[in-house]
MARKOLPA-924840 format. One record per atom (N, C-alpha, C, O): x, y, z; atom name; residue in three letters; residue number from 1. Coordinates in Angstrom, 1 decimal, always signed. Layout:
residues N
PAFI      X      Y      Z atom type seq
PAFI      X      Y      Z   CA  ALA NUM
...
//
This chain:
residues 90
PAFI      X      Y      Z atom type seq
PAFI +122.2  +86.0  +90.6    N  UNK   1
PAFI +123.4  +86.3  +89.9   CA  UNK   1
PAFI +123.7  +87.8  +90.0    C  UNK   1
PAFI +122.7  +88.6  +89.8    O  UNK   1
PAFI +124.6  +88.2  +90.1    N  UNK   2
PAFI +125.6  +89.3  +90.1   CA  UNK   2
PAFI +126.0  +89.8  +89.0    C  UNK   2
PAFI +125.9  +88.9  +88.1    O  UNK   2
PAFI +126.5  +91.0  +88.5    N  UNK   3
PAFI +127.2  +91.7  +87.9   CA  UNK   3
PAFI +128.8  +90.8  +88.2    C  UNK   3
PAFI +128.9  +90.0  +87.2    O  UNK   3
PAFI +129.3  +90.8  +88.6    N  UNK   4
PAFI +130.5  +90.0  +88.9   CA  UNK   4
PAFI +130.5  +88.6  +88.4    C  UNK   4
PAFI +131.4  +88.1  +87.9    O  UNK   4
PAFI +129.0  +87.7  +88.7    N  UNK   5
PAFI +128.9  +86.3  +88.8   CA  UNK   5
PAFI +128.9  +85.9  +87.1    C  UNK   5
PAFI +129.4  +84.9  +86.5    O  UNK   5
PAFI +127.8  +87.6  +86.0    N  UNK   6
PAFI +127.6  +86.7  +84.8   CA  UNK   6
PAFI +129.1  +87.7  +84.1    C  UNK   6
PAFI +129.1  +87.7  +82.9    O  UNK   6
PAFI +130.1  +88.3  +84.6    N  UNK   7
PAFI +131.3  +88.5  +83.6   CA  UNK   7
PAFI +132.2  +87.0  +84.0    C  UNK   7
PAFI +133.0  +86.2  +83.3    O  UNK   7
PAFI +131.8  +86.9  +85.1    N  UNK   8
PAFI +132.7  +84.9  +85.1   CA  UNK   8
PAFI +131.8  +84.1  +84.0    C  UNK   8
PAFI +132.3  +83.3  +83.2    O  UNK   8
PAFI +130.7  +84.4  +83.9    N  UNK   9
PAFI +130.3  +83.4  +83.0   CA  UNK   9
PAFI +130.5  +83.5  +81.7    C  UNK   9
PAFI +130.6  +82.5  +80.9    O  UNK   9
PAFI +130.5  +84.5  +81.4    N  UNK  10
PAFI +131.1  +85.6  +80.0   CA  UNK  10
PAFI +132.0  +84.8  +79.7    C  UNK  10
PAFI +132.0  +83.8  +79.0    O  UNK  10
PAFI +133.0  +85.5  +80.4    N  UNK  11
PAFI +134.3  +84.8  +80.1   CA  UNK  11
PAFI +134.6  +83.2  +80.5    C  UNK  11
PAFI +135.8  +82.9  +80.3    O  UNK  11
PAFI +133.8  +82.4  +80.9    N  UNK  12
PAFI +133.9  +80.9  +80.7   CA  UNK  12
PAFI +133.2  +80.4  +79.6    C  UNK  12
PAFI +133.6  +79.3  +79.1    O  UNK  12
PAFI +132.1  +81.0  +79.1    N  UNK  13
PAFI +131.5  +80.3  +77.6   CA  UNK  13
PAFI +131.9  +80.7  +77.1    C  UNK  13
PAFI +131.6  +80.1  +76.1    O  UNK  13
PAFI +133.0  +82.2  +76.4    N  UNK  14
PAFI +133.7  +82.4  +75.5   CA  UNK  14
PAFI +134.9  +82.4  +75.3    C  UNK  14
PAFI +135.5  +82.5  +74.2    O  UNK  14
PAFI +135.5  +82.1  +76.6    N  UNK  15
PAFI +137.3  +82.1  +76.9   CA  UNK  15
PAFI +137.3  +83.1  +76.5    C  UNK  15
PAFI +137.8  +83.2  +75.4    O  UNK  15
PAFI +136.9  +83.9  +77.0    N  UNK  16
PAFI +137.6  +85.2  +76.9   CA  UNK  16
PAFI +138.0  +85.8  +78.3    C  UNK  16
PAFI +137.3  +85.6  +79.2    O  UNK  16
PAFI +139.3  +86.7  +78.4    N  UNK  17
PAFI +139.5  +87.0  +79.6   CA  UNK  17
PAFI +138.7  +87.8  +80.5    C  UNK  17
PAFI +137.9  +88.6  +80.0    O  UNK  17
PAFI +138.8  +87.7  +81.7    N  UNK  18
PAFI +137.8  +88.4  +82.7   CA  UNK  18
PAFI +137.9  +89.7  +82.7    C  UNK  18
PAFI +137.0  +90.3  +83.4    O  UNK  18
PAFI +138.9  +90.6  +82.2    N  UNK  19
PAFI +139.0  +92.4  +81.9   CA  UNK  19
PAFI +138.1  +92.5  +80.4    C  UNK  19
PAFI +137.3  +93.5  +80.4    O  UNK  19
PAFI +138.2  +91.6  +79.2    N  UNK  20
PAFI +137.5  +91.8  +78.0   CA  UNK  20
PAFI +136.0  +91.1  +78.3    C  UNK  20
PAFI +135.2  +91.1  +77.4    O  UNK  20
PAFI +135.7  +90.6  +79.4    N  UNK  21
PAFI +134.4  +90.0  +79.4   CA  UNK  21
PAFI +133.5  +90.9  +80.1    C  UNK  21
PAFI +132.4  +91.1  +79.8    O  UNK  21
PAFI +134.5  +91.5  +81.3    N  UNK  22
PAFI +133.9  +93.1  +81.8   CA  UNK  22
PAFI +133.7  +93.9  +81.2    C  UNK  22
PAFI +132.9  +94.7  +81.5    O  UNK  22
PAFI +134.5  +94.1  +79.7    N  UNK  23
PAFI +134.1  +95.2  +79.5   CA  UNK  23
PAFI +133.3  +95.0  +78.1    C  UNK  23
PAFI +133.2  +95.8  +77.2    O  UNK  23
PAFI +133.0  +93.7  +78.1    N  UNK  24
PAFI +132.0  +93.4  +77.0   CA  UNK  24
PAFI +130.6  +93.6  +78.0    C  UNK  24
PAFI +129.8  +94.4  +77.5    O  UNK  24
PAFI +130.4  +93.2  +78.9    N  UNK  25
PAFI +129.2  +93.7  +79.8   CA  UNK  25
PAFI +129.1  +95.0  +79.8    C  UNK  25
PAFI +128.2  +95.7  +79.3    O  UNK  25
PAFI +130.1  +95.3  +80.3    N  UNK  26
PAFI +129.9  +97.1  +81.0   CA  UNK  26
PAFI +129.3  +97.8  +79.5    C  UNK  26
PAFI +128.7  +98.9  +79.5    O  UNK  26
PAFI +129.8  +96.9  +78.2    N  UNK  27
PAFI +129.6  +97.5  +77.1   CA  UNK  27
PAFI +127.7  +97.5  +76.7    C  UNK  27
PAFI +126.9  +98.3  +76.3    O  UNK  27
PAFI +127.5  +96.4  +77.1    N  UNK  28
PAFI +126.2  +95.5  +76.1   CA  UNK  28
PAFI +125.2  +96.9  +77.8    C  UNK  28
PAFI +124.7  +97.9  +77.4    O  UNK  28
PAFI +125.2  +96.7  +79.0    N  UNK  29
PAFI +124.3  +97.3  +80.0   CA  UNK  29
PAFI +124.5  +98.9  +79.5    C  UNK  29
PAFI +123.5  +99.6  +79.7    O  UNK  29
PAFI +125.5  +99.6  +79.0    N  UNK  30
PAFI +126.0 +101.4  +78.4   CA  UNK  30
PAFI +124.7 +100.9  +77.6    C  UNK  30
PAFI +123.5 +100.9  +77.9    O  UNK  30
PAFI +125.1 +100.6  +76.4    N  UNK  31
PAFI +123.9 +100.6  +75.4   CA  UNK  31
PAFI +122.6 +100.6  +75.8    C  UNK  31
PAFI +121.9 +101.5  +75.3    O  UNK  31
PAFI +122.1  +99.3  +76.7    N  UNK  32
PAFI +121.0  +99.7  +77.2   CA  UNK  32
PAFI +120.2 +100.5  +77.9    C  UNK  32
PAFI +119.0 +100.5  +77.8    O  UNK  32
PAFI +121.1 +101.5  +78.8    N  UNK  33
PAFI +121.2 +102.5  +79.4   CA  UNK  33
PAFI +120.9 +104.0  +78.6    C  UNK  33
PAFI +120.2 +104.9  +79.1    O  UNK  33
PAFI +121.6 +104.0  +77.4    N  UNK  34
PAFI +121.5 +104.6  +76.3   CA  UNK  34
PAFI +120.3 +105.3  +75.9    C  UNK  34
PAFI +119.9 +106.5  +75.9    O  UNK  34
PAFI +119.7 +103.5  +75.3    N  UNK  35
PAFI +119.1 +103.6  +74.6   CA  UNK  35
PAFI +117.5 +104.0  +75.5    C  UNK  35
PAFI +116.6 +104.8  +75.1    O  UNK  35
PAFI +117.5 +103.2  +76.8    N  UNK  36
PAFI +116.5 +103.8  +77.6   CA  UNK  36
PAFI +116.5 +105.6  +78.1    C  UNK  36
PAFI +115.6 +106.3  +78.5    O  UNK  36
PAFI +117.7 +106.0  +77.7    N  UNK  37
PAFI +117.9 +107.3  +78.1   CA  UNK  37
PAFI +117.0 +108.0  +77.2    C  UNK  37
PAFI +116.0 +108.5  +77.7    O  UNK  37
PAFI +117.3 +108.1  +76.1    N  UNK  38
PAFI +116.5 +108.6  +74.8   CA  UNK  38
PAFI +115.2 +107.9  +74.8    C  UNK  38
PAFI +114.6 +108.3  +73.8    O  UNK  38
PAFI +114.6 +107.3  +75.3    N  UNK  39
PAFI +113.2 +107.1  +75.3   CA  UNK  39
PAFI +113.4 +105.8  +74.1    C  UNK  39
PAFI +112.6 +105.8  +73.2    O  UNK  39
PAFI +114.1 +105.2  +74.2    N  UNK  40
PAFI +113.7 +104.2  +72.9   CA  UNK  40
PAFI +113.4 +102.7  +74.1    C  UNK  40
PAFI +113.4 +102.7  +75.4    O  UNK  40
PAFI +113.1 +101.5  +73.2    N  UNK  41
PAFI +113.3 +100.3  +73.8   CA  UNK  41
PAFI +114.1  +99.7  +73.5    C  UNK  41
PAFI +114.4  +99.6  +72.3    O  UNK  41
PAFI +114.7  +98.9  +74.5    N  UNK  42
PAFI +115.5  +97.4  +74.2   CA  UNK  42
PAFI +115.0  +96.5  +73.8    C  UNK  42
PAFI +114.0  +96.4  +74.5    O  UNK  42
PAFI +115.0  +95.8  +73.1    N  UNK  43
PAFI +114.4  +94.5  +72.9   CA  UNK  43
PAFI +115.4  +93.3  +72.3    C  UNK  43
PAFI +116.2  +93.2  +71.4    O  UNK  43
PAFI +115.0  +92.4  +73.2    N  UNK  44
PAFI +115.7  +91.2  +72.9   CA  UNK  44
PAFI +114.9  +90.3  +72.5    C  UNK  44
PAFI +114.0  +90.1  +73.3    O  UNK  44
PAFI +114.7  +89.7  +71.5    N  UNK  45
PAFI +113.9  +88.3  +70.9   CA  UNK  45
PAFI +114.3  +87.3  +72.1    C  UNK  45
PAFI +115.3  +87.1  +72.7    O  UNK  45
PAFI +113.0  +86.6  +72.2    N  UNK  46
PAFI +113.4  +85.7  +73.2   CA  UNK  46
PAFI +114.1  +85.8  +74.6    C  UNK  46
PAFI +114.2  +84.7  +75.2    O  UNK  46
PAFI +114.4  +86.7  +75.1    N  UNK  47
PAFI +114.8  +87.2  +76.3   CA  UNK  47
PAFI +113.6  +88.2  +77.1    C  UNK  47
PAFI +113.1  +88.0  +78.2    O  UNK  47
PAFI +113.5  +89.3  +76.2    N  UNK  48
PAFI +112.7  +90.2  +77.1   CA  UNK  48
PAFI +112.8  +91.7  +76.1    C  UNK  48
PAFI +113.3  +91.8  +75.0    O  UNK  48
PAFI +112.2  +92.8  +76.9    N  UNK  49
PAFI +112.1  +93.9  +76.5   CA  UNK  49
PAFI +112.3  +94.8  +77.8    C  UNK  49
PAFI +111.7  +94.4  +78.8    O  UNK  49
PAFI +112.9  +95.9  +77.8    N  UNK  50
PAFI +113.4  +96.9  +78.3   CA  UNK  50
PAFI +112.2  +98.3  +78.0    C  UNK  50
PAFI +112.2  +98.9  +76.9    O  UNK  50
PAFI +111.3  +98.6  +78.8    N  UNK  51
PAFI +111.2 +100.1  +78.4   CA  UNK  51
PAFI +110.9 +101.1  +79.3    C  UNK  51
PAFI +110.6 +100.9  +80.5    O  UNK  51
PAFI +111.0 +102.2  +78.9    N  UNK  52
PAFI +110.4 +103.5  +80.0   CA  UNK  52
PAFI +109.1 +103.8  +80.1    C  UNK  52
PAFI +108.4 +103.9  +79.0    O  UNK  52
PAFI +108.5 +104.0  +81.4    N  UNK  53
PAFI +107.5 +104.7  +81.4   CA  UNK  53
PAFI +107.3 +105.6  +82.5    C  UNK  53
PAFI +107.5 +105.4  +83.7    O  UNK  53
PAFI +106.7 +106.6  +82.0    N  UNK  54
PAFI +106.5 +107.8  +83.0   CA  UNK  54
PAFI +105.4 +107.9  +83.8    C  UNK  54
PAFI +104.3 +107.6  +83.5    O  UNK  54
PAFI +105.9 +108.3  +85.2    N  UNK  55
PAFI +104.9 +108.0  +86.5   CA  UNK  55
PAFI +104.6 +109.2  +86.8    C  UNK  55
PAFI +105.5 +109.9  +87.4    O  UNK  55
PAFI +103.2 +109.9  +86.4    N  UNK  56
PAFI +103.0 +110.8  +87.1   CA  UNK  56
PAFI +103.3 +111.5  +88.4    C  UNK  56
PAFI +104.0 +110.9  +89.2    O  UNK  56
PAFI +102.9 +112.7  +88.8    N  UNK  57
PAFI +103.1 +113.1  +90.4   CA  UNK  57
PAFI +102.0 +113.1  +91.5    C  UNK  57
PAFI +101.0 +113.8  +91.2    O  UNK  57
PAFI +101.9 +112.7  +92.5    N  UNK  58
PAFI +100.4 +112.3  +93.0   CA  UNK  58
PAFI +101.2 +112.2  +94.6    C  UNK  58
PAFI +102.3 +112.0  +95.1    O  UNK  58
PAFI  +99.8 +112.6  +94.9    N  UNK  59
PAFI +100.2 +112.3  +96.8   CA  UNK  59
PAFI +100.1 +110.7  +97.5    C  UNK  59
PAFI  +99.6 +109.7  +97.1    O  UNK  59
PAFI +100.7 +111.2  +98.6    N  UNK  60
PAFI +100.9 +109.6  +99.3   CA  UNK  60
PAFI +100.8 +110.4 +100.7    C  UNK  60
PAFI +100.5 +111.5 +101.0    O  UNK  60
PAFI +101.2 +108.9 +101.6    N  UNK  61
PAFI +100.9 +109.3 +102.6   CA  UNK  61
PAFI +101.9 +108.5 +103.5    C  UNK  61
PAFI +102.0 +107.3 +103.5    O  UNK  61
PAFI +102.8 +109.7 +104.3    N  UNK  62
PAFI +103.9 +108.9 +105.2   CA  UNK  62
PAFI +103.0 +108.2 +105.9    C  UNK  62
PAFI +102.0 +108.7 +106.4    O  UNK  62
PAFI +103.5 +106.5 +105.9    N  UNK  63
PAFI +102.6 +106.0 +107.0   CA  UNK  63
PAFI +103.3 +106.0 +108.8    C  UNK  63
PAFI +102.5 +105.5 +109.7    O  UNK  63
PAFI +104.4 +106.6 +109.3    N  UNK  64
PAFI +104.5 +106.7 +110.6   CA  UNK  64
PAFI +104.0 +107.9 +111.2    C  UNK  64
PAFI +103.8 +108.1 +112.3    O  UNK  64
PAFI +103.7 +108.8 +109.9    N  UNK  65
PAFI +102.4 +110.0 +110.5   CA  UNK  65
PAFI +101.5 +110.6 +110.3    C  UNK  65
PAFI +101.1 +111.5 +111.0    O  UNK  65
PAFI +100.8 +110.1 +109.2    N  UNK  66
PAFI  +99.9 +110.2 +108.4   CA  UNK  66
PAFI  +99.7 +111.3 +107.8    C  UNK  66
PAFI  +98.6 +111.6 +107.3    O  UNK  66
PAFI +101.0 +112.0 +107.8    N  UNK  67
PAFI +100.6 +113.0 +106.7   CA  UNK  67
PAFI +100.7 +113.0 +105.5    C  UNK  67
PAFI +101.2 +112.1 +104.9    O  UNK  67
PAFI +100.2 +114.1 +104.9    N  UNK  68
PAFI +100.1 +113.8 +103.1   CA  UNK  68
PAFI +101.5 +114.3 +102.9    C  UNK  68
PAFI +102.2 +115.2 +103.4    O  UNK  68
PAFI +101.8 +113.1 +101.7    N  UNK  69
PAFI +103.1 +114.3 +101.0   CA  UNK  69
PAFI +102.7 +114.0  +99.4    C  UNK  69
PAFI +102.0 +113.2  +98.8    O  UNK  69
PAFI +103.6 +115.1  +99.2    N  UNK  70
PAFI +103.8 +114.9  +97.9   CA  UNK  70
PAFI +104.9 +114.1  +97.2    C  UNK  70
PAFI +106.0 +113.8  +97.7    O  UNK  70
PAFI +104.4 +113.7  +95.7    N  UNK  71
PAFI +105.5 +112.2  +95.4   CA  UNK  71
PAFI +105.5 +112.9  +94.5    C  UNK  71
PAFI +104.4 +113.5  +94.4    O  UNK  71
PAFI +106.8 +113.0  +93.4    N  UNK  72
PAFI +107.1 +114.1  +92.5   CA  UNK  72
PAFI +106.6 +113.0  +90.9    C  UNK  72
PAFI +106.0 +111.9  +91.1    O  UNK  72
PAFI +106.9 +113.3  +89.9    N  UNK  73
PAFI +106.7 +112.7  +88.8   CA  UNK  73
PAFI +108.1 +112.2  +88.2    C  UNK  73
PAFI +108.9 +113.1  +87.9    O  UNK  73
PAFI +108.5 +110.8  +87.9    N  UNK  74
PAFI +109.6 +110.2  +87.5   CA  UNK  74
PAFI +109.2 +109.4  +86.6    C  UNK  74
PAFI +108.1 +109.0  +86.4    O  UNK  74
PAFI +110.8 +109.0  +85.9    N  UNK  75
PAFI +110.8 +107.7  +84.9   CA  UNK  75
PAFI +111.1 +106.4  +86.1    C  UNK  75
PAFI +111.6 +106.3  +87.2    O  UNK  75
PAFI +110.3 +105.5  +85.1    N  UNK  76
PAFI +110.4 +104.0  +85.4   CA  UNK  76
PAFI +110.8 +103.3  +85.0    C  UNK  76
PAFI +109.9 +103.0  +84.2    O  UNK  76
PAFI +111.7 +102.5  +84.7    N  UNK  77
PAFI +112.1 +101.3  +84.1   CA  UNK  77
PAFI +111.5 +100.2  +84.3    C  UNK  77
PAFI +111.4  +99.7  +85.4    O  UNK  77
PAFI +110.7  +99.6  +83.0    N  UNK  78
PAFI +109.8  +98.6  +82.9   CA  UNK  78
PAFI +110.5  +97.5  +82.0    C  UNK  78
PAFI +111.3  +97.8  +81.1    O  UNK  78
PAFI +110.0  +95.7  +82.4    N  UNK  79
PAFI +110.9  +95.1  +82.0   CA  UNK  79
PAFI +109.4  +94.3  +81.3    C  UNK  79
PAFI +108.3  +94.4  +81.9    O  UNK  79
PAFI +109.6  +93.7  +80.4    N  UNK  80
PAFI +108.6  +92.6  +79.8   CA  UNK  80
PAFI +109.2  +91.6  +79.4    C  UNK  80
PAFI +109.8  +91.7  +78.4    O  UNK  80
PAFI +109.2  +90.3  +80.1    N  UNK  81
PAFI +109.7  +89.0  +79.8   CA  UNK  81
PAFI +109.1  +88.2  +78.3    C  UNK  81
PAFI +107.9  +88.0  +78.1    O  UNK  81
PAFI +110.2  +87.8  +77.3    N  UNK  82
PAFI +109.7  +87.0  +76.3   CA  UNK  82
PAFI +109.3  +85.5  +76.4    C  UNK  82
PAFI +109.6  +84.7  +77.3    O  UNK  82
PAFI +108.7  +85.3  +75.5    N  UNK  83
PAFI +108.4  +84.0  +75.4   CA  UNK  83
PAFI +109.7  +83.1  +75.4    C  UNK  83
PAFI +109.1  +82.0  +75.8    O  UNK  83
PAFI +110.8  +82.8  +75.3    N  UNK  84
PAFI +111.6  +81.9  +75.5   CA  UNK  84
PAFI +112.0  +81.8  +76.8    C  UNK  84
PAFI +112.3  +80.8  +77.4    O  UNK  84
PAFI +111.9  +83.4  +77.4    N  UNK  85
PAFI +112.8  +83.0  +78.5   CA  UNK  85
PAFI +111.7  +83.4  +79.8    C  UNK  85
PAFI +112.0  +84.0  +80.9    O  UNK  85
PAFI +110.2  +82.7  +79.3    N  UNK  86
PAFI +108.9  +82.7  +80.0   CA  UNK  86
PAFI +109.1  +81.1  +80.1    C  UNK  86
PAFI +108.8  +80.5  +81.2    O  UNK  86
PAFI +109.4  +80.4  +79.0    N  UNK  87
PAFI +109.3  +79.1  +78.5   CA  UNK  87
PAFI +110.7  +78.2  +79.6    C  UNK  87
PAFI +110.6  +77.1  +80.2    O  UNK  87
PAFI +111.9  +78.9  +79.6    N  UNK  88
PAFI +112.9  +78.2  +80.3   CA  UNK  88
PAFI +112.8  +78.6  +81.7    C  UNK  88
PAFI +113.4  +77.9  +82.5    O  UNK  88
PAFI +112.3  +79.4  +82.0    N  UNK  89
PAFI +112.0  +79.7  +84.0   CA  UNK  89
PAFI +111.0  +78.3  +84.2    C  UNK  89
PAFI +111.3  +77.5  +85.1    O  UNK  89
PAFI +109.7  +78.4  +83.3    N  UNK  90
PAFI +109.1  +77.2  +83.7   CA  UNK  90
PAFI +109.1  +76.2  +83.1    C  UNK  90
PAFI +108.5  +75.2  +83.5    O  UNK  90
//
């Protein structure tokens, strides 16, 4: 599924039109964007959890030449699946 595929779905389980169902999405993913921005978590009961974590900087190695490089230190977006929606996958 798509960004496109769940604002159709949006707007078929709520009859709501496809411009307010877009921008009920574009609304609900801002927030979580947000809120990962500032270092906090998402958390959804039953769905899952959203959080950041920080990846150090450490070397690697191009493998078409084997030289060393350096890999800088970034954020990560880490996702943790809940129990309900561990329970409805299987």
């Amino acid at each position: 599924m798509n960004k496109g595929e769940l604002v159709d779905a949006v707007a078929e389980k709520t009859g709501l039109s496809k411009s307010v169902a877009a921008d009920a999405v574009n609304a609900a993913f801002g927030a979580v964007i947000d809120a990962l921005k500032k270092g906090d978590k998402a958390a959804f009961i039953g769905f899952g959890t959203f959080s950041v974590s920080k990846r150090a900087a450490r070397e690697g190695r191009n493998p078409a030449t084997g030289k060393t490089i350096k890999i800088p230190a970034k954020n990560v977006v880490k996702f943790k699946a809940g129990k309900g929606l561990t329970e409805a996958v299987n």
